[in-house]
Short mmCIF file of the C-alpha atoms (twelve columns), coordinates in Angstrom:
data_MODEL
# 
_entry.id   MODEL 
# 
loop_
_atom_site.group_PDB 
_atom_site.id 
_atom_site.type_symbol 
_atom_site.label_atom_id 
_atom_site.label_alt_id 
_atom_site.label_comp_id 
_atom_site.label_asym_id 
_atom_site.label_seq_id 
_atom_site.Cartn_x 
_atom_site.Cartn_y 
_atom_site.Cartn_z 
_atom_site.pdbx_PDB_model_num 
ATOM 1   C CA . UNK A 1   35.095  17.191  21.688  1 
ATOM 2   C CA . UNK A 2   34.863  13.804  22.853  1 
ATOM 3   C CA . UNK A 3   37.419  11.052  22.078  1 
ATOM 4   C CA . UNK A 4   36.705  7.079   21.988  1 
ATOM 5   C CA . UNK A 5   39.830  4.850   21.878  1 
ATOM 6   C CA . UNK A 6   40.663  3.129   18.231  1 
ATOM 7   C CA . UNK A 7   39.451  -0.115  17.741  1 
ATOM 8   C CA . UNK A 8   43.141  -0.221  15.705  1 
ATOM 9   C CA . UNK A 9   45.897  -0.080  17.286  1 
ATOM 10  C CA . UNK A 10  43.792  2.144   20.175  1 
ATOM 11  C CA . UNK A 11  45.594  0.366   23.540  1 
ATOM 12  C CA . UNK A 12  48.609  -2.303  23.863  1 
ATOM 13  C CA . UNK A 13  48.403  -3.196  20.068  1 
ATOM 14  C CA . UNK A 14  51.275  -4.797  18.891  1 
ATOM 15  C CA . UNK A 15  52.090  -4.648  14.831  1 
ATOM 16  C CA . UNK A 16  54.157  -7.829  12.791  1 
ATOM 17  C CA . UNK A 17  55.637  -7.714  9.427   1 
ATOM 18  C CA . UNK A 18  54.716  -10.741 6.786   1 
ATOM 19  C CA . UNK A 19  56.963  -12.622 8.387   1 
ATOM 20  C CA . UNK A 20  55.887  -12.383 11.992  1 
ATOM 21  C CA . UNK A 21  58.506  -9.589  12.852  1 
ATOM 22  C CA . UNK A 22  57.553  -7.081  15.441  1 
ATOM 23  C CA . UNK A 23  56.955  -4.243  12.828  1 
ATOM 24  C CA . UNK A 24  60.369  -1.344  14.479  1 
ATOM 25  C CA . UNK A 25  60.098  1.868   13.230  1 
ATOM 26  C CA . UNK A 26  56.782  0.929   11.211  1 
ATOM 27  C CA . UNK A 27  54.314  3.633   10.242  1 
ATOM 28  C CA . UNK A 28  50.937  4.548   11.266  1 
ATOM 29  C CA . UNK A 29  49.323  7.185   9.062   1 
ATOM 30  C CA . UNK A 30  45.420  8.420   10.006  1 
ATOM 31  C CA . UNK A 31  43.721  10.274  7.282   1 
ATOM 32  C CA . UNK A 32  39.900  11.311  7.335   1 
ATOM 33  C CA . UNK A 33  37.926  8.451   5.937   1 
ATOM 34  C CA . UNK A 34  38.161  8.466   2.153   1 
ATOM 35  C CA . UNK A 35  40.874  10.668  1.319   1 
ATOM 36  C CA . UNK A 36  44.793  11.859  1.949   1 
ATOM 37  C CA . UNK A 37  43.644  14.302  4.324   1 
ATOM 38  C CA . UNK A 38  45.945  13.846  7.470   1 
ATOM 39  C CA . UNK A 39  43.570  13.786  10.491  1 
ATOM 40  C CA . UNK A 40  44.632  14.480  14.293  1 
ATOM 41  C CA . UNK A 41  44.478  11.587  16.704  1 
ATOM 42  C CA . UNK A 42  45.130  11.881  20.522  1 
ATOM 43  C CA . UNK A 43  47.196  10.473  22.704  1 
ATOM 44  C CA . UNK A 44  44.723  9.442   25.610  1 
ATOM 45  C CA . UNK A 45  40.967  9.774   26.494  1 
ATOM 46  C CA . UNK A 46  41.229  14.063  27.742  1 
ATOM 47  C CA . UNK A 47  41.333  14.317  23.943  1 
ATOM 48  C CA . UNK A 48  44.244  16.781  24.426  1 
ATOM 49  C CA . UNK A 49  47.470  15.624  23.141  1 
ATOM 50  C CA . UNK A 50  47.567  14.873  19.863  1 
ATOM 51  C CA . UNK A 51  49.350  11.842  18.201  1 
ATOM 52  C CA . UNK A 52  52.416  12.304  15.793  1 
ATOM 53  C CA . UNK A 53  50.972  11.590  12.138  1 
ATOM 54  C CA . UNK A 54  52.155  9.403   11.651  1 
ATOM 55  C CA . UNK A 55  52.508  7.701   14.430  1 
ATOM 56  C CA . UNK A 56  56.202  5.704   14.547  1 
ATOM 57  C CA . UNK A 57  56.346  2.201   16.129  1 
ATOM 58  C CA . UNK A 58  59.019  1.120   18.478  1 
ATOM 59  C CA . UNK A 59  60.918  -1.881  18.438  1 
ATOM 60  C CA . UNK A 60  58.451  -3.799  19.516  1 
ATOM 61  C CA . UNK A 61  55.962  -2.548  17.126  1 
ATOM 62  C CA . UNK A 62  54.168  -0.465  19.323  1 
ATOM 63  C CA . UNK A 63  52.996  2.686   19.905  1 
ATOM 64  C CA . UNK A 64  55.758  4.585   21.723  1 
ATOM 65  C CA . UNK A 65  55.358  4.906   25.830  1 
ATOM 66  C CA . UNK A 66  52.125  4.984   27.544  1 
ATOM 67  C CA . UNK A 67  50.728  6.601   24.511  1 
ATOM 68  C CA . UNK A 68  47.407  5.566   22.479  1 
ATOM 69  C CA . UNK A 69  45.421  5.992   19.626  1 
ATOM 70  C CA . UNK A 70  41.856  7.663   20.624  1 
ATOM 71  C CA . UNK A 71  39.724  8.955   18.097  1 
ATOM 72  C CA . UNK A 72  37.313  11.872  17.861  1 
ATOM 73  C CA . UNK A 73  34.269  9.836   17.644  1 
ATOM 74  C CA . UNK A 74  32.455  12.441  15.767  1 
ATOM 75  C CA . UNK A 75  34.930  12.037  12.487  1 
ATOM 76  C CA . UNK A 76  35.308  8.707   10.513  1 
ATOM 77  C CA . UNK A 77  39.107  7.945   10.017  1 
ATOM 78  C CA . UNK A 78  41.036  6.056   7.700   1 
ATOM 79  C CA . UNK A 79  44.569  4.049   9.115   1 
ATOM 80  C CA . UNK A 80  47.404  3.086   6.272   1 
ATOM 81  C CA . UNK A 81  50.164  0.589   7.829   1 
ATOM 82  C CA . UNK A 82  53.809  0.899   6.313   1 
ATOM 83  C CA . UNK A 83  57.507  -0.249  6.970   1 
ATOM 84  C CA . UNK A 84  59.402  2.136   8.121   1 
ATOM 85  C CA . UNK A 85  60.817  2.170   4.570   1 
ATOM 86  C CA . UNK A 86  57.311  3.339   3.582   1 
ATOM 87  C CA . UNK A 87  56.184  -0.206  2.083   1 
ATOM 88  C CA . UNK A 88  52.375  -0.447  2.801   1 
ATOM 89  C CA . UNK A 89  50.971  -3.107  4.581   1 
ATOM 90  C CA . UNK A 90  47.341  -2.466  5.142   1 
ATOM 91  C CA . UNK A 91  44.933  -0.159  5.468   1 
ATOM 92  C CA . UNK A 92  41.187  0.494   6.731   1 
ATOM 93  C CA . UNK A 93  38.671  2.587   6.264   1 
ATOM 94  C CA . UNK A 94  35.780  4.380   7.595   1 
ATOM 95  C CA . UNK A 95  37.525  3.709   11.315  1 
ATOM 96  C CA . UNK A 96  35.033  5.394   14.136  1 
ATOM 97  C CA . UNK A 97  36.166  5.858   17.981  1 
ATOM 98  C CA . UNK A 98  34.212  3.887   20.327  1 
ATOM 99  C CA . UNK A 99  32.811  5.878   23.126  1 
ATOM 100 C CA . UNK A 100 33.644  5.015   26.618  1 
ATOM 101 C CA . UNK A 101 31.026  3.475   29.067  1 
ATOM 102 C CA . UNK A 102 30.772  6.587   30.947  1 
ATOM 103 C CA . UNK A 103 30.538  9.104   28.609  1 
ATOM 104 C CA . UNK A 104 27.500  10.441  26.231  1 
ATOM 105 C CA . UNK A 105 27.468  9.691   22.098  1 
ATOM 106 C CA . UNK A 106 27.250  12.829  20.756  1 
ATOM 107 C CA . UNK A 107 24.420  13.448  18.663  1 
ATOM 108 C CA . UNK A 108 26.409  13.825  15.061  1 
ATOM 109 C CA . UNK A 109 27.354  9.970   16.042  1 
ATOM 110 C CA . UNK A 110 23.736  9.013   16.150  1 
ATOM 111 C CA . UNK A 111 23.332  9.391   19.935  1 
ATOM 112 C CA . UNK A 112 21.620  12.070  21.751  1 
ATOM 113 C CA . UNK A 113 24.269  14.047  23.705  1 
ATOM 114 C CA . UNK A 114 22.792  12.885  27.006  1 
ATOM 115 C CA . UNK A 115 24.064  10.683  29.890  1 
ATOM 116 C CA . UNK A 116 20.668  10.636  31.201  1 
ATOM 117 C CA . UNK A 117 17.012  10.829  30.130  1 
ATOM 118 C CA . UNK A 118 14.295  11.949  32.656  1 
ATOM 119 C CA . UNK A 119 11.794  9.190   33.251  1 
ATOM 120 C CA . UNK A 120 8.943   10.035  30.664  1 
ATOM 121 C CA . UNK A 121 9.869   13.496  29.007  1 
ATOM 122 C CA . UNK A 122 9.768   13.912  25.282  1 
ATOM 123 C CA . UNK A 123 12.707  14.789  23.199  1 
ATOM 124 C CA . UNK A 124 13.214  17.203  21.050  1 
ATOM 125 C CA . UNK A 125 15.868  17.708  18.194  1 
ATOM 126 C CA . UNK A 126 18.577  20.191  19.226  1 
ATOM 127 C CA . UNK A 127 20.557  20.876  16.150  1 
ATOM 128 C CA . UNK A 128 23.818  19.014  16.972  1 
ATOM 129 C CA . UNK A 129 23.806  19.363  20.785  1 
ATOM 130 C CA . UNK A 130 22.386  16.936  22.992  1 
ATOM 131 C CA . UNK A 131 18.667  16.482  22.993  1 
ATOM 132 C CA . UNK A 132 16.516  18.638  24.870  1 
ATOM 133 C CA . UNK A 133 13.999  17.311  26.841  1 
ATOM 134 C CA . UNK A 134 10.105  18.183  27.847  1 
ATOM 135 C CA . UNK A 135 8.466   16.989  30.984  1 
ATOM 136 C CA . UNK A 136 4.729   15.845  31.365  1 
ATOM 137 C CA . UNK A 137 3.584   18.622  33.208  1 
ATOM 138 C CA . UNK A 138 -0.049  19.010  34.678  1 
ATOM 139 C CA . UNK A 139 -2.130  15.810  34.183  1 
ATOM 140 C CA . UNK A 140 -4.028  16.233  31.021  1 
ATOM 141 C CA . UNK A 141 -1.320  18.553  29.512  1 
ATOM 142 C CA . UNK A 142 -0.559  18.767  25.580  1 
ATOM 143 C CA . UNK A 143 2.390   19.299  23.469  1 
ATOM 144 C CA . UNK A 144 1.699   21.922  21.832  1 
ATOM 145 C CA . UNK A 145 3.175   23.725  19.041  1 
ATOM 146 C CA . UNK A 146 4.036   27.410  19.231  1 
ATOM 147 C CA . UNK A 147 5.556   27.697  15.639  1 
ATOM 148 C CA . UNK A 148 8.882   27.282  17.221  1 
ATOM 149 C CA . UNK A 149 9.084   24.137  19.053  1 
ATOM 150 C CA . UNK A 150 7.045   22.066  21.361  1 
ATOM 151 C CA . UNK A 151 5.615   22.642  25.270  1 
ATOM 152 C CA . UNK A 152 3.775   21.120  27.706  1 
ATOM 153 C CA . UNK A 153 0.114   23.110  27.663  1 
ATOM 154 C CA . UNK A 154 -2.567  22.900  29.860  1 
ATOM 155 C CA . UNK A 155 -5.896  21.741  27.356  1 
ATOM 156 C CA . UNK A 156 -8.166  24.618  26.740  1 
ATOM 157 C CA . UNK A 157 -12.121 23.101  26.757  1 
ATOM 158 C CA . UNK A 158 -14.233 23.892  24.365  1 
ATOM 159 C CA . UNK A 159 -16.423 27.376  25.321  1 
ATOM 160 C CA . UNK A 160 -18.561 27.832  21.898  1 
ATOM 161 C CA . UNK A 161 -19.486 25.444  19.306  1 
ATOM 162 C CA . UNK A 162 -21.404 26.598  15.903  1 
ATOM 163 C CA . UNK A 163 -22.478 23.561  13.580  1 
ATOM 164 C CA . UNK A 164 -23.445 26.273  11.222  1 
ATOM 165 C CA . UNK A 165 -26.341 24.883  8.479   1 
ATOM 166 C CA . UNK A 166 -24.235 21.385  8.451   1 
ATOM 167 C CA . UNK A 167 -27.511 19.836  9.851   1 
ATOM 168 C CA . UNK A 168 -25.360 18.925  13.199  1 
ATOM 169 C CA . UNK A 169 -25.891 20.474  16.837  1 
ATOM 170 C CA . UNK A 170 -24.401 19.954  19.840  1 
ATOM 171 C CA . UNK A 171 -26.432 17.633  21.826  1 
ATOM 172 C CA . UNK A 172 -24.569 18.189  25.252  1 
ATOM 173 C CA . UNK A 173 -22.972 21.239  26.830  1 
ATOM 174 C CA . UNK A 174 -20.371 23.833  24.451  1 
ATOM 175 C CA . UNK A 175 -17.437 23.147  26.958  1 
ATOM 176 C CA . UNK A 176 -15.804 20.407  27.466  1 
ATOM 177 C CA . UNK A 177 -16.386 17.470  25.734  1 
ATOM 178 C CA . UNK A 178 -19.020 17.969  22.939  1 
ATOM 179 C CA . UNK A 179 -21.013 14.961  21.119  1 
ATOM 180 C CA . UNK A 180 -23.266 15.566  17.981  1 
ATOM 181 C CA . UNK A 181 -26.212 14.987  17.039  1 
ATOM 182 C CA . UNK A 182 -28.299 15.268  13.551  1 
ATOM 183 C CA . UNK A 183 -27.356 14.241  10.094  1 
ATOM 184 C CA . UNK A 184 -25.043 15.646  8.171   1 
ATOM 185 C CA . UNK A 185 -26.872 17.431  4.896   1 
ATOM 186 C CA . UNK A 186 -26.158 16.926  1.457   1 
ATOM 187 C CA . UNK A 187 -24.106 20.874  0.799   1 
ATOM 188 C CA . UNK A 188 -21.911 19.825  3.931   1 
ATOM 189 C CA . UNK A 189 -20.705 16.065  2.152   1 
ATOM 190 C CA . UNK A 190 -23.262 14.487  3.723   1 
ATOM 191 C CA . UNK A 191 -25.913 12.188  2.658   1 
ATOM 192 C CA . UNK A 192 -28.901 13.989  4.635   1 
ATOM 193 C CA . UNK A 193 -30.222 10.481  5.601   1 
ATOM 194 C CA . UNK A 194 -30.415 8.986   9.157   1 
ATOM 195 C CA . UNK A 195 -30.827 5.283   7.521   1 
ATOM 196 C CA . UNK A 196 -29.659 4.038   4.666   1 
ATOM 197 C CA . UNK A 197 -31.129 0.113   3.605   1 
ATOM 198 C CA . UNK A 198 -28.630 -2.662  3.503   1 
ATOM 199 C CA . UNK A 199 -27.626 -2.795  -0.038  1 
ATOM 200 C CA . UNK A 200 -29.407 -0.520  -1.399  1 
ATOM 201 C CA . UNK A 201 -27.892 1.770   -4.522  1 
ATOM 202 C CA . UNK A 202 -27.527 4.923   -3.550  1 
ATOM 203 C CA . UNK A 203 -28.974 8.232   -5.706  1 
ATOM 204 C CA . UNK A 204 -28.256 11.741  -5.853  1 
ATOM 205 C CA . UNK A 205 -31.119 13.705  -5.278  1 
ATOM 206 C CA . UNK A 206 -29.840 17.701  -5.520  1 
ATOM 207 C CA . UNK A 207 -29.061 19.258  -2.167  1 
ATOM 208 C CA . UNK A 208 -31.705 16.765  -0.542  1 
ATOM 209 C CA . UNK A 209 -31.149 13.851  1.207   1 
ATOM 210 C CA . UNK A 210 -29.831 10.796  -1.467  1 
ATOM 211 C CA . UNK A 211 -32.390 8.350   -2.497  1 
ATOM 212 C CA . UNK A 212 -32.203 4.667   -2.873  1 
ATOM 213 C CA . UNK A 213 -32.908 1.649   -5.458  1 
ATOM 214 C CA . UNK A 214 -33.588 -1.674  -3.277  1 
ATOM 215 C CA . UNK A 215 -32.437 -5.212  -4.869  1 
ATOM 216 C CA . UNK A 216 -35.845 -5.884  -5.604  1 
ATOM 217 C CA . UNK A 217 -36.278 -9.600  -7.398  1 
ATOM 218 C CA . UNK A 218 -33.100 -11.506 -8.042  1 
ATOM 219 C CA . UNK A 219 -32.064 -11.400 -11.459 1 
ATOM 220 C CA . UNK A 220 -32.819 -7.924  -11.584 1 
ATOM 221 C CA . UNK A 221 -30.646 -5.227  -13.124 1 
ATOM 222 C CA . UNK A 222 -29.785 -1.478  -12.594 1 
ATOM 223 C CA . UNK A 223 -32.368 0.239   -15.862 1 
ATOM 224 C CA . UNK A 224 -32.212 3.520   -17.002 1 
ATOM 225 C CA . UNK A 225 -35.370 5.347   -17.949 1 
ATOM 226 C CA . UNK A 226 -33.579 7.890   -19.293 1 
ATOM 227 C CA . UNK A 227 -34.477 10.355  -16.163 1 
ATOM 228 C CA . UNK A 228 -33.799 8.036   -12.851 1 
ATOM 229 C CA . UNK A 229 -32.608 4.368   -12.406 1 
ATOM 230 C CA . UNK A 230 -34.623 1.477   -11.377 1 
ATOM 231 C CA . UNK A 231 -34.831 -2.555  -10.298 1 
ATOM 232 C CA . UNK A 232 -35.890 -4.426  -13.272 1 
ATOM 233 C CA . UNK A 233 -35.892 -7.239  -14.548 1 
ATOM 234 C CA . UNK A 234 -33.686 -7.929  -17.579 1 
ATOM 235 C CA . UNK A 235 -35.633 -8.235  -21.162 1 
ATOM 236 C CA . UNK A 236 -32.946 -10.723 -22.586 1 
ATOM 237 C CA . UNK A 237 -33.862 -14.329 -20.959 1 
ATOM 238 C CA . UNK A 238 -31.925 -16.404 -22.635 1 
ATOM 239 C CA . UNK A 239 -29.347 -17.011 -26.248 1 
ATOM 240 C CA . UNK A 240 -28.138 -19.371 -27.462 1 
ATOM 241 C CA . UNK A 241 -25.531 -20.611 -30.477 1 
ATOM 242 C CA . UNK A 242 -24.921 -23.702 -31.452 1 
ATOM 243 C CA . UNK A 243 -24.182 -26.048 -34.448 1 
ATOM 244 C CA . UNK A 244 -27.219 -27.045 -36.051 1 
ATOM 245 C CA . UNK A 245 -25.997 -30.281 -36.746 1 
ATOM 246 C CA . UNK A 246 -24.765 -31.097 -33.422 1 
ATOM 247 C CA . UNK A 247 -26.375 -29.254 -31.230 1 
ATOM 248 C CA . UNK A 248 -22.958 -28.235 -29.513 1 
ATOM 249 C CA . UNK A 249 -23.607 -25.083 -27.926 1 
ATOM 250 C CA . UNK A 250 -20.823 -22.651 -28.827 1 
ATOM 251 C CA . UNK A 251 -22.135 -20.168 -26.475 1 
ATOM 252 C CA . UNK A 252 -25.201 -19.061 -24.353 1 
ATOM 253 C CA . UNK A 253 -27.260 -17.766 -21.479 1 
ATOM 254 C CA . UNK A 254 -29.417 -19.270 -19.603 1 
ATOM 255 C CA . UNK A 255 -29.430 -22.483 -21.813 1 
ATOM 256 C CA . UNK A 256 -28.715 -25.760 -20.527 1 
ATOM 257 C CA . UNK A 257 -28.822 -28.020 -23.458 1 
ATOM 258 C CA . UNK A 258 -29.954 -28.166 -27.049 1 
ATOM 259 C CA . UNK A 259 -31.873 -31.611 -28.399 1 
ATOM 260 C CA . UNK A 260 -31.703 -32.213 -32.034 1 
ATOM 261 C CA . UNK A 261 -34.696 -34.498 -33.202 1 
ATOM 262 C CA . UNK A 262 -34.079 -34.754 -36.530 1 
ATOM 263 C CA . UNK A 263 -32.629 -32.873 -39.260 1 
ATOM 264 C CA . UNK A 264 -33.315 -28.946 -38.628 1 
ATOM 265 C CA . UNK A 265 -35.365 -29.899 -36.127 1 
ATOM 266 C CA . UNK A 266 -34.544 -28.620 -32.080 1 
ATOM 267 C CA . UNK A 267 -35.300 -28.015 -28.982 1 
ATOM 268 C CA . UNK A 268 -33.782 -25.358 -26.817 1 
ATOM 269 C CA . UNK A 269 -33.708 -26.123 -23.074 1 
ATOM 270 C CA . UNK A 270 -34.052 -23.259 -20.360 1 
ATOM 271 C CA . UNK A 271 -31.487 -23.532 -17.442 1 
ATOM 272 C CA . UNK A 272 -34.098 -21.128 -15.161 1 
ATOM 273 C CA . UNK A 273 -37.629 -21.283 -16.376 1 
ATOM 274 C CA . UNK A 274 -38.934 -18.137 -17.519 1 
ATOM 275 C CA . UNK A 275 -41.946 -16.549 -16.155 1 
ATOM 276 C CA . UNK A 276 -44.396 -17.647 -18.832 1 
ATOM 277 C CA . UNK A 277 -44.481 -18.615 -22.661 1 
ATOM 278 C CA . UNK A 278 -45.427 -15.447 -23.935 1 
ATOM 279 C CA . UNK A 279 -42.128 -14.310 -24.959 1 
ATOM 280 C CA . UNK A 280 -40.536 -12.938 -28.211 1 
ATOM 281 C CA . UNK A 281 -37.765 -15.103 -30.051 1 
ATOM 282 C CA . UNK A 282 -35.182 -13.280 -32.464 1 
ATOM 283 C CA . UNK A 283 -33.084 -15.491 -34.591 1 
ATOM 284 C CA . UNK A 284 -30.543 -16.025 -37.165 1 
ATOM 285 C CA . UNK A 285 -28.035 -17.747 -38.485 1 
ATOM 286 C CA . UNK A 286 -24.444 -19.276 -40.783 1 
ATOM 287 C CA . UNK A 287 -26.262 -20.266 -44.071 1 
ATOM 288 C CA . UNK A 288 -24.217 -23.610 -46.205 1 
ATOM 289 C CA . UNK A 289 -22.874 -22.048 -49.427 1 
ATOM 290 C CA . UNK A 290 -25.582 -21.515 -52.094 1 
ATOM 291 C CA . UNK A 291 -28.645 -22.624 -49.947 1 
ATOM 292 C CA . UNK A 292 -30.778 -19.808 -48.147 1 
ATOM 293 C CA . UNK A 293 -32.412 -21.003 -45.225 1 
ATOM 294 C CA . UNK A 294 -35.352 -19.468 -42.779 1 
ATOM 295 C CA . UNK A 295 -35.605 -19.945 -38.836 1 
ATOM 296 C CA . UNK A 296 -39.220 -20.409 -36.999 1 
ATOM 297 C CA . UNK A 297 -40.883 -21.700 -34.201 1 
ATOM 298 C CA . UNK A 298 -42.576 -25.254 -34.289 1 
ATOM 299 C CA . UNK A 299 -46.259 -25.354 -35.029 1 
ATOM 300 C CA . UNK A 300 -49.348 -24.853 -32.566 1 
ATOM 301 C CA . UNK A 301 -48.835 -28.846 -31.977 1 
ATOM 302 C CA . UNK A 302 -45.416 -28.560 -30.227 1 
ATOM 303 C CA . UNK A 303 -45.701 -24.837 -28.668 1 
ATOM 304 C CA . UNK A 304 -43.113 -23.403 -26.642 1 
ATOM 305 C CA . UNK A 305 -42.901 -23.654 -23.079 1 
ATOM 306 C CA . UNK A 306 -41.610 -21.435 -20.017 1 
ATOM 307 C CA . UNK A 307 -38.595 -24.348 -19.951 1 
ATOM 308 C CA . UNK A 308 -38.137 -25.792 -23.809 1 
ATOM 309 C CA . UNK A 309 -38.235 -23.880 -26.980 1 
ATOM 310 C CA . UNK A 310 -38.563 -26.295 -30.382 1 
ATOM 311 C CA . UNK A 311 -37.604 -24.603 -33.682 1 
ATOM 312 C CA . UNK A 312 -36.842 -26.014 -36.632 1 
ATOM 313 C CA . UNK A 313 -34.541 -24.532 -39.696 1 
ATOM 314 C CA . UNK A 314 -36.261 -24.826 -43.344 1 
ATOM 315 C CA . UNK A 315 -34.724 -24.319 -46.843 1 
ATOM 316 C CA . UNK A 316 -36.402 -20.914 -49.280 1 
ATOM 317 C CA . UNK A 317 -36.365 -24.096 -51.706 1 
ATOM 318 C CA . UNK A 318 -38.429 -26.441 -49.429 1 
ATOM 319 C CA . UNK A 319 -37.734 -28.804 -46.958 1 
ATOM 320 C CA . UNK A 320 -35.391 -29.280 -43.411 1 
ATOM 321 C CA . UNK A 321 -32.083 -28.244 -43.386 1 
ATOM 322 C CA . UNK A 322 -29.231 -28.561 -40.871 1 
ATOM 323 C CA . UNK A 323 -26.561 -25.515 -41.001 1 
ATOM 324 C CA . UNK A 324 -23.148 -24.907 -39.254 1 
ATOM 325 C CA . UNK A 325 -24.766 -21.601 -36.777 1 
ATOM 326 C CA . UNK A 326 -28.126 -21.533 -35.169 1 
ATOM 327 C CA . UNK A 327 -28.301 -18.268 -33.150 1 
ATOM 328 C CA . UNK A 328 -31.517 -17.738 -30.805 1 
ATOM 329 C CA . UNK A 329 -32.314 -15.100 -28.549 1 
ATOM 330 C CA . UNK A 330 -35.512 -15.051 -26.506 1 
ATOM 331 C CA . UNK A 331 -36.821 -11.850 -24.689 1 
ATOM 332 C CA . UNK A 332 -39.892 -10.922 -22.401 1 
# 
């Protein structure tokens, strides 16, 4: 066991009532922290000779003689203070020993048992005794595991190497150090490919080697043709919906602006151009309560362009109509 003096009343303490009265015949009870369970303290650092409990001041309010208070380090204490009539004073709790300079903390104090640590060992856990300790060894050593705890092991090189149908080989020497070389296939986790293209989207392809989709065009988008995918680009150009008499767009695509001319009559500006006129245009629209109203293009006179596309909006009855929604959507 090993003892570390109290940093209460451990050496030349001297106790005082409330009034500043050396504390005669006062009382000095040690429990283990936490409780009413009387624990031993000792009267000097051999850890031998224990302490009365509890410990009775003299007249001066000290511990009697050349005696001390030294704690075993490994238990946390609590101290209660009374009169000698039994009147408590104070008290404190979770009280720990300090070690001495010379001596070791003992492991179940959070130290490692040791007065000394050999320059470069490991440590290794000992249970509660002090650490034990493993030393380099033979230059290019390892600590190695043998299901029990840890040693220093001479390496063992590599003497056969078997990439098996991983796609891999051994492109130096089967001791030693070993590189690779090959590609990993597809049944190992692999890919199967050497290369792969910067940004390119990447396939399955079975147990061969992935395939890829470039970028292509920008603008382009990821199409399914209902087998593989593919770089195309997108059949929706442009929509647009606005108020027909207005022109505020509410939303859109690809629409910068719409111009109103005059009533029901518009034309729809393209933010990018599209690649020619030759498009389709799909559109609809809110109709004013009780009036039915149709949607079409302008005549042969005013056609539409890769960058503008005039409509106007027409009443069944006859005649051009504005109406709260115009929705247009042009495709190619």
């Amino acid at each position: 066991m090993t003892v570390g003096l109290s940093p209460v009343a451990g050496a030349g303490w001297q106790f005082f009532d409330a009034n500043g009265v050396p504390l005669s015949g006062g009382k000095l009870y040690t429990y283990a922290a936490g409780t009413t369970t009387p624990q031993t303290t000792y009267t000097s650092a051999s850890g031998v000779v224990a302490n009365e409990n509890p410990i009775i001041l003299n007249s001066e309010g000290r511990v009697s003689g050349t005696n001390e208070v030294w704690l075993d380090i490994a238990v946390a204490y609590k101290l209660i203070l009374k009169t000698s009539a039994d009147v408590q004073l104070w008290s404190a709790d979770d009280i720990s020993g300090m070690a001495g300079l010379g001596s070791a903390l003992p492991v179940a104090s959070g130290g490692t048992g040791s007065t000394t640590l050999t320059l470069n060992n490991v440590l290794l856990g000992n249970g509660t005794s002090a650490v034990q300790l493993v030393a380099p060894g033979t230059s290019g050593n390892l600590l190695t595991s043998n299901g029990t705890t840890w040693a220093s092991v001479a390496a063992a090189g590599v003497t056969t190497f078997s990439a098996g149908t991983t796609g891999l080989t051994p492109s130096t020497g089967t001791s030693g150090a070993v590189s690779l070389a090959g590609t990993l296939v597809v049944a190992n986790g692999g890919t199967g490919a050497a290369t792969i293209a910067a940004n390119n989207v990447i396939l399955g392809n079975g147990t061969s080697a992935v395939q890829v989709v470039a970028p292509s065009t920008s603008g382009n988008v990821l199409s399914s043709n209902g087998s593989t995918w593919q770089s195309l680009a997108p059949a929706l150009k442009a929509w647009v919906k606005f108020n027909g008499s207005t022109g505020v767009i509410a939303a859109s695509y690809n629409v910068t602006s719409v111009t109103v001319h005059t009533t029901g009559t518009y034309t729809i500006n393209f933010t990018t151009a599209i690649s020619d006129a030759n498009y389709t245009v799909v559109t609809g629209g809110a109709y004013s309560s009780g009036v039915y109203a149709a949607i079409a293009l302008r005549d042969a006179s005013n056609p539409a362009t890769t960058t503008t596309l005039p409509i106007v909006v027409y009443q069944i009855t006859g005649g051009l109509i504005n109406i709260p929604e115009v929705d247009v959507a042009v495709f190619r």
